[in-house]
C-alpha positions as CSV (number, residue, x, y, z in Angstrom):
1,X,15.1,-0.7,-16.2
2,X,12.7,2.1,-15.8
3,X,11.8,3.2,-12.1
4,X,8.0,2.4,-12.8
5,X,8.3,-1.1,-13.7
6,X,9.7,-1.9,-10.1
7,X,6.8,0.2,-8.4
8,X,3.8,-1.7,-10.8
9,X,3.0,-4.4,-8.3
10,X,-0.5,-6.2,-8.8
11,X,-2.5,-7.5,-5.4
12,X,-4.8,-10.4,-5.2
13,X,-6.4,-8.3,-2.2
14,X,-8.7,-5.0,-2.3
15,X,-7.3,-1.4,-2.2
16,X,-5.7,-1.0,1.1
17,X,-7.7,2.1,3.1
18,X,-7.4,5.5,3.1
19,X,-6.6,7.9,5.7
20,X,-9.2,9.8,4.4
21,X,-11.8,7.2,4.5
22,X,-12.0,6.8,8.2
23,X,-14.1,8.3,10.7
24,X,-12.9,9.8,13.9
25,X,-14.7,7.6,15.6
26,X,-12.9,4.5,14.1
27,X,-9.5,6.1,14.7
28,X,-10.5,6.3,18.5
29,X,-11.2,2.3,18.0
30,X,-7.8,1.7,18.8
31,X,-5.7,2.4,21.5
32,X,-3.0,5.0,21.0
33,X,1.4,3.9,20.7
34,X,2.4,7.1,21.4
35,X,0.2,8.8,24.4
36,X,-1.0,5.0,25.7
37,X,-4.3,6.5,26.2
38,X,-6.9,3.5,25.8
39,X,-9.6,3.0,23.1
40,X,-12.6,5.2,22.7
41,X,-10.4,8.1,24.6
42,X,-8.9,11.2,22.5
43,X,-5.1,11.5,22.5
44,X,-3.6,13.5,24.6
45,X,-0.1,16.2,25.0
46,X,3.1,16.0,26.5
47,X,1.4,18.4,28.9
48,X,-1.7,16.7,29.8
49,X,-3.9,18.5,27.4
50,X,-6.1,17.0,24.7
51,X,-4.8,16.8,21.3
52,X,-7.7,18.1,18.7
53,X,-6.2,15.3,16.2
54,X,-5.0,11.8,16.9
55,X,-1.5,11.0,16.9
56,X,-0.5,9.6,13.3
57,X,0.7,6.2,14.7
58,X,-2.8,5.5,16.1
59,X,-4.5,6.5,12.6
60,X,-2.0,4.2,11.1
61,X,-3.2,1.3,13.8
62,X,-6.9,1.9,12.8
63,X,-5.8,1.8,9.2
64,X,-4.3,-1.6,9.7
65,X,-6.8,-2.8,11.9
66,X,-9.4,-2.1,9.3
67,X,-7.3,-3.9,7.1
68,X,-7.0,-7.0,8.4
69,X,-10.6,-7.5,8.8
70,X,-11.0,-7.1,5.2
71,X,-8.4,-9.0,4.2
72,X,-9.1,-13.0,4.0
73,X,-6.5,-15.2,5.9
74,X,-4.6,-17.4,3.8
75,X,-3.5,-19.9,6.8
């Protein structure tokens, strides 16, 4: 069986969202996993600094929240 027919998988839902199709803003809606620094407040370093980018487990958090707004609950 070829390797593509296993990755072709149809969704009843809409695209999921792209990285690249939030703001900075939204990914500052969510608090970060890895720093713990609340919403609406920039990541920050191991040394206290500010990061100039958020940490990718809080862009993958705003993704997700995104997401699930979007996405109609079937329960």
């Amino acid at each position: 069986m070829p390797i593509w027919t296993v990755l072709l998988e149809v969704s009843p839902y809409a695209w999921p969202v792209r990285m690249t199709d939030l703001s900075p803003q939204l990914f500052l809606a969510v608090p970060c996993p890895t720093c713990g620094v609340d919403a609406g407040k920039d990541c920050v370093l191991h040394a206290g600094g500010l990061r100039s980018d958020p940490h990718i487990d809080r862009k993958l958090d705003a993704a997700e929240a995104i997401e699930a707004k979007r996405t109609p609950n079937p329960g």
